[in-house]
Backbone atoms as SQL, in Angstrom:
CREATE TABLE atoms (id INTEGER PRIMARY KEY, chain TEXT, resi INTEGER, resn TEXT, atom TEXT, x REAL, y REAL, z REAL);
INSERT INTO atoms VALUES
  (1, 'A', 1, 'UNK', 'N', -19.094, 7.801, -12.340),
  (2, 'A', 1, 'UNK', 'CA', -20.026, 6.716, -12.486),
  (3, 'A', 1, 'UNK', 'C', -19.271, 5.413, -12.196),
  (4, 'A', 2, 'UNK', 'N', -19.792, 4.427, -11.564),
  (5, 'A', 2, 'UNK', 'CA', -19.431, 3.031, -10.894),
  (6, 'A', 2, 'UNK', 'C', -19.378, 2.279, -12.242),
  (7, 'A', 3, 'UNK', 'N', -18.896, 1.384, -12.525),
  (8, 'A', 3, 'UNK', 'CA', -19.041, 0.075, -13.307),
  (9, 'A', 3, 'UNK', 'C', -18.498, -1.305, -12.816),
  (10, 'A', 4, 'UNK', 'N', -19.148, -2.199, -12.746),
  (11, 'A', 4, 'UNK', 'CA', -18.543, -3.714, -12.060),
  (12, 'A', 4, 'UNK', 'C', -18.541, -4.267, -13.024),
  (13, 'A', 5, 'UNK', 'N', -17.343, -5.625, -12.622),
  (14, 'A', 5, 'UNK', 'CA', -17.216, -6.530, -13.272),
  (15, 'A', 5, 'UNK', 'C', -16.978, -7.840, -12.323),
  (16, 'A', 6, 'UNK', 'N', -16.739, -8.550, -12.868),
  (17, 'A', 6, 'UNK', 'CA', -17.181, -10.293, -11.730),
  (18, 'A', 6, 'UNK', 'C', -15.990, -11.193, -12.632),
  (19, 'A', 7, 'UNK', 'N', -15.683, -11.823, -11.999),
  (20, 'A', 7, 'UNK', 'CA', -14.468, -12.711, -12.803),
  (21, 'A', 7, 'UNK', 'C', -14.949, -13.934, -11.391),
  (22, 'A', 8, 'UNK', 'N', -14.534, -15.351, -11.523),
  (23, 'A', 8, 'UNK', 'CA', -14.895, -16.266, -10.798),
  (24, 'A', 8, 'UNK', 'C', -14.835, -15.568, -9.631),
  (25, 'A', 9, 'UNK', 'N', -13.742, -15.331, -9.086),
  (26, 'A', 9, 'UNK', 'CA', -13.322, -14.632, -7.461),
  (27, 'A', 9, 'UNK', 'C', -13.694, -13.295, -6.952),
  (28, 'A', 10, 'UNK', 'N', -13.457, -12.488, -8.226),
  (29, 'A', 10, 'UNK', 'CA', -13.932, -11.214, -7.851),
  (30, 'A', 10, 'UNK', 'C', -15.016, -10.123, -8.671),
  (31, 'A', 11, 'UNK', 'N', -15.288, -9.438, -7.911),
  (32, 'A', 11, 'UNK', 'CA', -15.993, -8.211, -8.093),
  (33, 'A', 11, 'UNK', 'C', -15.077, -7.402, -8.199),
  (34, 'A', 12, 'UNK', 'N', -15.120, -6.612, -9.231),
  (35, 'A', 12, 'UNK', 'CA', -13.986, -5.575, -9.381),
  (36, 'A', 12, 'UNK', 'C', -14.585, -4.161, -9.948),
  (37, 'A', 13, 'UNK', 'N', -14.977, -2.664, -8.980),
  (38, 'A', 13, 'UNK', 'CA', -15.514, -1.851, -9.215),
  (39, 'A', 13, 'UNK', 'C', -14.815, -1.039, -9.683),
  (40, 'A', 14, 'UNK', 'N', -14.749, 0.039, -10.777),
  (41, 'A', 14, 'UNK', 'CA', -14.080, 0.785, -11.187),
  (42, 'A', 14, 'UNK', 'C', -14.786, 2.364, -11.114),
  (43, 'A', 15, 'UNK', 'N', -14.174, 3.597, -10.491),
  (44, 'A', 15, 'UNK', 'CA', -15.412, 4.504, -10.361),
  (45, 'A', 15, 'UNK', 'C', -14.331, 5.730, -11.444),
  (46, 'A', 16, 'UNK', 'N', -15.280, 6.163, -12.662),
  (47, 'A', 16, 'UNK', 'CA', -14.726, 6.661, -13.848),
  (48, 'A', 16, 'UNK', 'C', -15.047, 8.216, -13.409),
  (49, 'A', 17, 'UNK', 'N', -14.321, 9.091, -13.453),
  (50, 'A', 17, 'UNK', 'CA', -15.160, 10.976, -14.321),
  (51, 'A', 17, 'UNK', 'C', -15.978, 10.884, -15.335),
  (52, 'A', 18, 'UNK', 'N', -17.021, 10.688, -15.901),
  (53, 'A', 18, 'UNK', 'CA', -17.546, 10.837, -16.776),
  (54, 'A', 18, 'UNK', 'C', -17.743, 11.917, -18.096),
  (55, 'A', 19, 'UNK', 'N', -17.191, 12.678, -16.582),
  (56, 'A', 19, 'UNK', 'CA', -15.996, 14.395, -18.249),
  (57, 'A', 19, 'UNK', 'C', -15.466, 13.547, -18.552),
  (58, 'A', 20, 'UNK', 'N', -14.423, 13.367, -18.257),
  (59, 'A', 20, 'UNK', 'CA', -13.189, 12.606, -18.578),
  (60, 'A', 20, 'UNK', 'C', -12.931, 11.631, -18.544),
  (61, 'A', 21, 'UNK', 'N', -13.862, 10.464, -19.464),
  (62, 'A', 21, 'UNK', 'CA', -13.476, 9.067, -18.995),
  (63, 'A', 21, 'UNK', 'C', -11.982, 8.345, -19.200),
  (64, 'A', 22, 'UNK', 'N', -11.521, 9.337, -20.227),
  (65, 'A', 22, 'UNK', 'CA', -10.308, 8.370, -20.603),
  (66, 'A', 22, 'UNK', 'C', -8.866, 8.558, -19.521),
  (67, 'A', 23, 'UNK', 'N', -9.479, 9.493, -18.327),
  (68, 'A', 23, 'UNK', 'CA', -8.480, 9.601, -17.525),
  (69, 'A', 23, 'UNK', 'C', -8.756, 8.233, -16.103),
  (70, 'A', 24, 'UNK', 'N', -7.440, 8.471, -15.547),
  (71, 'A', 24, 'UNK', 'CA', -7.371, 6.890, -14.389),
  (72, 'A', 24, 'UNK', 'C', -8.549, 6.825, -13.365),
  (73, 'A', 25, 'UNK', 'N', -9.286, 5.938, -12.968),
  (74, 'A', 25, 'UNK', 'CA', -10.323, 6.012, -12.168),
  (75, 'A', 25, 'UNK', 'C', -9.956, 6.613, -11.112),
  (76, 'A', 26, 'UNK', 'N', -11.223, 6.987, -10.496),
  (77, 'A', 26, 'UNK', 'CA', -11.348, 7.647, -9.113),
  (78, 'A', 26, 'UNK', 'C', -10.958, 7.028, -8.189),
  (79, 'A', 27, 'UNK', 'N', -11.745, 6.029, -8.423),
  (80, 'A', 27, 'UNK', 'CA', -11.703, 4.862, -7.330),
  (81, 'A', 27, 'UNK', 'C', -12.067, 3.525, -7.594),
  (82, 'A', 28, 'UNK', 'N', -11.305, 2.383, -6.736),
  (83, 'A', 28, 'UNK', 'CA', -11.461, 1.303, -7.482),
  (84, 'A', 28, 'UNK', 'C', -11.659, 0.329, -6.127),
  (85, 'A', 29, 'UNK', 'N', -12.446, -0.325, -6.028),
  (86, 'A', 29, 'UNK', 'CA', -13.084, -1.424, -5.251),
  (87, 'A', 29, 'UNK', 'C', -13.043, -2.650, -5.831),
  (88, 'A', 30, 'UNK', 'N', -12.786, -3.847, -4.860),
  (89, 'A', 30, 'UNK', 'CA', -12.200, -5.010, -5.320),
  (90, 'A', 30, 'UNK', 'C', -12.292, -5.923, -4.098),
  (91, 'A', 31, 'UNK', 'N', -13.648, -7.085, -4.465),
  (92, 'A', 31, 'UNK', 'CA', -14.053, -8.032, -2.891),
  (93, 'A', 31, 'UNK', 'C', -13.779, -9.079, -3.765),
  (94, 'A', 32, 'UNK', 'N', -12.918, -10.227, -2.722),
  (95, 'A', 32, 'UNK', 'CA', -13.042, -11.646, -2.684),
  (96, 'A', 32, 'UNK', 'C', -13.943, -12.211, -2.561),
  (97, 'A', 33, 'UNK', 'N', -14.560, -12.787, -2.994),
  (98, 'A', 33, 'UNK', 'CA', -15.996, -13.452, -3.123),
  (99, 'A', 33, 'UNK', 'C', -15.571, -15.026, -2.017),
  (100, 'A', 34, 'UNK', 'N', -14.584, -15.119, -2.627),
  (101, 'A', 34, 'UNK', 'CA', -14.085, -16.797, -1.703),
  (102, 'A', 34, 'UNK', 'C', -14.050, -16.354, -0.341),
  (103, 'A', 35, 'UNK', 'N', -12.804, -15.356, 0.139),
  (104, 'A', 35, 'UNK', 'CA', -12.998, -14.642, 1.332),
  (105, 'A', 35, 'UNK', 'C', -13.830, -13.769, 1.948),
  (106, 'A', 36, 'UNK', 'N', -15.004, -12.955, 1.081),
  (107, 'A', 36, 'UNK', 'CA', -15.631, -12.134, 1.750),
  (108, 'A', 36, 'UNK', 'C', -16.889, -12.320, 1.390),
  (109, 'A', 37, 'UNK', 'N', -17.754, -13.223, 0.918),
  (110, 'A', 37, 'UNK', 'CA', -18.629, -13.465, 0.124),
  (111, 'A', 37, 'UNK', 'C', -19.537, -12.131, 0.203),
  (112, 'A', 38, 'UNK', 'N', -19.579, -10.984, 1.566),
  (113, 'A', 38, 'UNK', 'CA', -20.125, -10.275, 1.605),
  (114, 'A', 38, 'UNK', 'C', -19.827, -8.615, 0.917),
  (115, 'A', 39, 'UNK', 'N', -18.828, -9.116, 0.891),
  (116, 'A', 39, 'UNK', 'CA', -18.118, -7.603, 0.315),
  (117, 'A', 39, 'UNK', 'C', -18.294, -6.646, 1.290),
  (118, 'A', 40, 'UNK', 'N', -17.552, -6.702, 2.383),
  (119, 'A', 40, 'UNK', 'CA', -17.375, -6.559, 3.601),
  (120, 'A', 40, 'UNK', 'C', -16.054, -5.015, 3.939),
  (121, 'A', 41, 'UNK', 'N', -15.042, -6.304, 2.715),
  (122, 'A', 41, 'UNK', 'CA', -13.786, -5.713, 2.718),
  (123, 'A', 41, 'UNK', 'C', -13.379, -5.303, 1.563),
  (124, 'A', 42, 'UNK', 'N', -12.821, -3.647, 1.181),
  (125, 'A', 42, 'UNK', 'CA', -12.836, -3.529, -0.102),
  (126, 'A', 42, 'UNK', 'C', -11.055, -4.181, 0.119),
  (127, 'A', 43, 'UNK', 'N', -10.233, -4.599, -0.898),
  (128, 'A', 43, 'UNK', 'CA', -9.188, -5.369, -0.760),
  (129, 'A', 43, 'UNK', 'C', -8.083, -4.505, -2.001),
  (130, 'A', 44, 'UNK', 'N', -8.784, -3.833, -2.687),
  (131, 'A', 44, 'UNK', 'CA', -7.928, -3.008, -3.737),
  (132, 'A', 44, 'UNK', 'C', -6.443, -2.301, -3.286),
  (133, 'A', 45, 'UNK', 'N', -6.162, -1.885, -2.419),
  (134, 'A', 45, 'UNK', 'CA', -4.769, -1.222, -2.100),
  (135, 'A', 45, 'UNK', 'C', -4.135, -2.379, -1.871),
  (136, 'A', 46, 'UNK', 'N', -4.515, -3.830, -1.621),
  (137, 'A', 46, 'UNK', 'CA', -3.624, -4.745, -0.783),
  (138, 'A', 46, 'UNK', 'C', -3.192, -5.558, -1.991),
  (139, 'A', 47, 'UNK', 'N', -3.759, -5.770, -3.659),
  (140, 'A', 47, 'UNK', 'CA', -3.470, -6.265, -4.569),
  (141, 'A', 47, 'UNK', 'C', -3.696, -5.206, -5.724),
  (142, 'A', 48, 'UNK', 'N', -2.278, -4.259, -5.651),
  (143, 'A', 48, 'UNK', 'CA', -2.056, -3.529, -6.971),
  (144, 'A', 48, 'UNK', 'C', -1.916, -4.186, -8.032),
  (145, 'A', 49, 'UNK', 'N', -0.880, -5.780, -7.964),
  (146, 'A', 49, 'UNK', 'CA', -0.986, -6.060, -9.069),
  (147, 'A', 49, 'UNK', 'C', -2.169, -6.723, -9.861),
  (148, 'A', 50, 'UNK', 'N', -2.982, -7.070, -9.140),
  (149, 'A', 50, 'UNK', 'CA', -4.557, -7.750, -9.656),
  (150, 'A', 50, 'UNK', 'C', -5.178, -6.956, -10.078),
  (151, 'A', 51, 'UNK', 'N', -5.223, -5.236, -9.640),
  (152, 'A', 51, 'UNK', 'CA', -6.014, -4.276, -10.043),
  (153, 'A', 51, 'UNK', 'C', -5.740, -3.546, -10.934),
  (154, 'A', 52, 'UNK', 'N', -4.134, -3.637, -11.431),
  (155, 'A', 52, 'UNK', 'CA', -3.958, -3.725, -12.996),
  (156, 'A', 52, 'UNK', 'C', -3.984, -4.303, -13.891),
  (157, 'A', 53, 'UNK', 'N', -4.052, -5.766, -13.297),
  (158, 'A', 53, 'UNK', 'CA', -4.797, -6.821, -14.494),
  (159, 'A', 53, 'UNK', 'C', -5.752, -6.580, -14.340),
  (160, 'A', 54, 'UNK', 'N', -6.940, -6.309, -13.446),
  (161, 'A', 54, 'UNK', 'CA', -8.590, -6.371, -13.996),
  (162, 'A', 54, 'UNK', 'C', -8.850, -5.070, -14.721),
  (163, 'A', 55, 'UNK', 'N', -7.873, -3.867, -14.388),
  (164, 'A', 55, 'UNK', 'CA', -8.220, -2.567, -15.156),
  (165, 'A', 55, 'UNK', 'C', -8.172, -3.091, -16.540),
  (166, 'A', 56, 'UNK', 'N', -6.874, -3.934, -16.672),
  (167, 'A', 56, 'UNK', 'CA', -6.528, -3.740, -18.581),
  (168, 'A', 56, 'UNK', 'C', -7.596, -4.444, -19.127),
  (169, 'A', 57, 'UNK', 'N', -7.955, -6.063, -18.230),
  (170, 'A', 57, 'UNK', 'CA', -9.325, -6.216, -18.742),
  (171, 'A', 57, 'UNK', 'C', -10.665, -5.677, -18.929),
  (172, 'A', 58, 'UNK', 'N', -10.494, -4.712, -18.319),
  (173, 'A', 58, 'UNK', 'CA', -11.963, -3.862, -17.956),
  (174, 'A', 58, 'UNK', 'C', -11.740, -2.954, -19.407),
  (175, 'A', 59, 'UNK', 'N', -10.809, -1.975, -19.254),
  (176, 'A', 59, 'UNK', 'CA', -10.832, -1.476, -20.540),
  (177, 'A', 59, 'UNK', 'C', -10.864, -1.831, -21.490),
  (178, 'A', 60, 'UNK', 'N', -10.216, -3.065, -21.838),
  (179, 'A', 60, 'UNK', 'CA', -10.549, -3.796, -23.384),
  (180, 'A', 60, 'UNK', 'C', -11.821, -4.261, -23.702),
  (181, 'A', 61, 'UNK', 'N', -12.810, -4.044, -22.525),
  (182, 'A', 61, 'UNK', 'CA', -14.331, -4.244, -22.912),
  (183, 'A', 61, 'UNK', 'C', -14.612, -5.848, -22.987),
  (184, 'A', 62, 'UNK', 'N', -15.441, -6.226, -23.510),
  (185, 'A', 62, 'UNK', 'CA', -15.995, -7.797, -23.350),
  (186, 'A', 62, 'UNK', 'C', -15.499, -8.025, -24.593),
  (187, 'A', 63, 'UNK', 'N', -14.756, -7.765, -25.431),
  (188, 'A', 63, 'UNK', 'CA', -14.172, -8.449, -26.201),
  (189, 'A', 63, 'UNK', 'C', -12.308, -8.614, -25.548),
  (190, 'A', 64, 'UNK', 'N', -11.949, -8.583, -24.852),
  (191, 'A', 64, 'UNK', 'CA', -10.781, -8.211, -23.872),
  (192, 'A', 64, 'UNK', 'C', -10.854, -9.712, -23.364),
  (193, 'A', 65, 'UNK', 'N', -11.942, -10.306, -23.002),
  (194, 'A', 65, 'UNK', 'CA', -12.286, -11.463, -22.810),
  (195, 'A', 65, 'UNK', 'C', -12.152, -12.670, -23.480),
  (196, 'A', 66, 'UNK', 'N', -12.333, -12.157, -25.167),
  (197, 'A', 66, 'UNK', 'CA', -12.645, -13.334, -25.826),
  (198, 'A', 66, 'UNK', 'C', -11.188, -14.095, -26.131),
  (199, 'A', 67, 'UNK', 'N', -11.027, -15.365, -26.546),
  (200, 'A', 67, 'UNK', 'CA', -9.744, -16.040, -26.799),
  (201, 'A', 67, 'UNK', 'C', -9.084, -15.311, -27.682),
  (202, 'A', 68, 'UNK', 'N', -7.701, -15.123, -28.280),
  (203, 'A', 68, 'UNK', 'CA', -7.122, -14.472, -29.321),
  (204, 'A', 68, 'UNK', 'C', -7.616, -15.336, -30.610),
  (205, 'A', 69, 'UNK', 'N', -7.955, -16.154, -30.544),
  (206, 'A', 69, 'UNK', 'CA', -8.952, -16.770, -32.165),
  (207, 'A', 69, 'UNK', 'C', -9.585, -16.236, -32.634),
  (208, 'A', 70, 'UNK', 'N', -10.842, -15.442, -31.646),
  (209, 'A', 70, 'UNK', 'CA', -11.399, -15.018, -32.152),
  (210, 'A', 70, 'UNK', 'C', -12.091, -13.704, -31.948),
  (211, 'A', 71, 'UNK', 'N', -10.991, -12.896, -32.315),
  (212, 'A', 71, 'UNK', 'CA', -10.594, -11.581, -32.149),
  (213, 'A', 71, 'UNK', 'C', -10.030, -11.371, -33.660);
């Protein structure tokens, strides 16, 4: 199953097992919105390190988001 997320610049798709969610995604898609407004180009192999920062955010859920105050 697909899940997106949007941060100012990007769209960041994460595609899960749904047996097994707690194992590493399938597949992971990732468009520049500044550069591709179309999502044209998936860009994920070309920024590993961005796609482990949006994973850790993705997994910590929408509270992953919130400031450390108020957490």
């Amino acid at each position: 199953m697909g899940y997106a997320m949007r941060t100012d610049r990007y769209r960041f798709v994460v595609w899960k097992d749904t047996a097994n969610p707690d194992a590493p995604p399938l597949f992971v898609e990732l468009y520049d919105h500044e550069t591709d407004p179309t999502e044209t180009v998936n860009i994920a192999e070309e920024e590993p390190g961005l796609i482990a920062e949006l994973l850790s955010q993705f997994d910590a859920g929408w509270r992953g988001v919130l400031p450390a105050s108020a957490n």
